[in-house]
N, C-alpha and C positions, 0 to 999 in steps of 0.2 A: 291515228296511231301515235302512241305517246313513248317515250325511249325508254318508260319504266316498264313496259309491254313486251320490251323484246325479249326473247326466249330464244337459247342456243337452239340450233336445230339439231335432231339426233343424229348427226355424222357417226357409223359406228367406222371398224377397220374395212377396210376391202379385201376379197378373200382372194387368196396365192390359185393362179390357175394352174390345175393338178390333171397334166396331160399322159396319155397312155392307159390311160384307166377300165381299159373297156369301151363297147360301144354306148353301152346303156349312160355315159358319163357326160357323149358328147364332145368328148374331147379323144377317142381311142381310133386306134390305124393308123393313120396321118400326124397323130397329135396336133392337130392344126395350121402342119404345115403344108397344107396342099399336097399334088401328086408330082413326084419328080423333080429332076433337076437342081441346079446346084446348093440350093435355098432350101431344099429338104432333108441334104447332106447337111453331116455333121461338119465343124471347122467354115462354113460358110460364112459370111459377110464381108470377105476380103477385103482391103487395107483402108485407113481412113485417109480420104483426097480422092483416091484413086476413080478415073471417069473412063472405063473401059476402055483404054489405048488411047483417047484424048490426049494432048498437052493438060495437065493437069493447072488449075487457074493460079497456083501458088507457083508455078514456074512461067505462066504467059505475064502475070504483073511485073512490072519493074521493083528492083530490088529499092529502096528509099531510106534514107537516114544514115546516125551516124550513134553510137551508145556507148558510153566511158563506162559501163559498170560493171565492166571486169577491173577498172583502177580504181571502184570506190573506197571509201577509208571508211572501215565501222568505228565511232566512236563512244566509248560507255558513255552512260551522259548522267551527271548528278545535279542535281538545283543545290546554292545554297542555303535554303531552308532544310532539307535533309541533311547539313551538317551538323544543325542546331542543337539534340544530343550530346555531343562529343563534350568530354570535357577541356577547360580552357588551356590553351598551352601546347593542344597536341598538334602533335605534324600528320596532317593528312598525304596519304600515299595512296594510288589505287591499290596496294596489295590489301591495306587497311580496309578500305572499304569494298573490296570484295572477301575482305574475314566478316565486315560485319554487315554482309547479307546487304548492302547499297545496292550495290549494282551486280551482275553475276557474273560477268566477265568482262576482261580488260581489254582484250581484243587490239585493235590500232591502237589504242590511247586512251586517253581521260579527258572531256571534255565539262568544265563546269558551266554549267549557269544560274542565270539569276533569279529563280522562283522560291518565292517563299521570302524570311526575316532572317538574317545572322543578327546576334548578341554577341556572342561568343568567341573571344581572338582566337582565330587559329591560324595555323601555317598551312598553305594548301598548296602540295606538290603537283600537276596536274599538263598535260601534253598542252590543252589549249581553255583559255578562260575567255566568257564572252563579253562585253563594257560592264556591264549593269553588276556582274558575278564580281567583278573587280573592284567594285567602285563599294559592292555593300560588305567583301571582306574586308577594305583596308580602312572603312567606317568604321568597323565592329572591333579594328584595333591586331589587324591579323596581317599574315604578308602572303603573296603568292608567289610561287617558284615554278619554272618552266619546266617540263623535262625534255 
């Protein structure tokens, strides 16, 4: 067998099992679910964990860890190559570049970094800037400002 031999197989849909339909369906009286008891009532499956009056195994394990991310800091994140655009001279602000569709929200902060080429001086106002993002605006003839 060679790979230009192979041929999809005809998978078509699977068909919706259509219970209650009568006897003649195969599927009527019962609709499938057996006789009686609490799995042939309606609202049946009861709670997910639950191991019929067992300790359930999410309270017999020991509790483990420790998780800061209810203190995380979102920060928008811009490269400076998406600056490259702008024309030369302008003060970059996050309000700025969430007008012009950079980023979509400012959330904690502004964090720049350094992906992509600046040409272009600019002033980049910005909560946190990473080495590389610093080192190719003030190449490019630009300054950065903290906020």
């Amino acid at each position: 067998m060679n790979l230009r031999e192979l041929r999809q197989l005809p998978l078509g849909h699977k068909r919706r099992k259509r219970v209650g339909r009568g006897t003649g369906s195969g599927h009527g009286k019962t609709c499938t679910r057996g006789n009686k008891g609490a799995m042939a009532r309606t609202g049946a499956g009861g709670l997910v964990g639950y191991e019929g009056g067992q300790t359930p195994l999410f309270r017999r394990l020991p509790k483990r860890g420790f998780s800061n991310a209810r203190f995380r800091l979102e920060y928008a994140i811009v490269n400076v190559g998406d600056l490259q655009d702008l024309p030369p001279g302008t003060e970059v602000t996050p309000e700025l570049l969430c007008e012009r569709r950079k980023i979509r929200k400012i959330g904690d902060g502004l964090k720049v970094l350094g992906g992509g080429d600046l040409t272009v001086p600019l002033t980049v106002h910005a909560h946190r800037f990473s080495r590389t993002a610093v080192e190719k605006i003030e190449k490019a003839g630009g300054k950065i400002k903290r906020l």
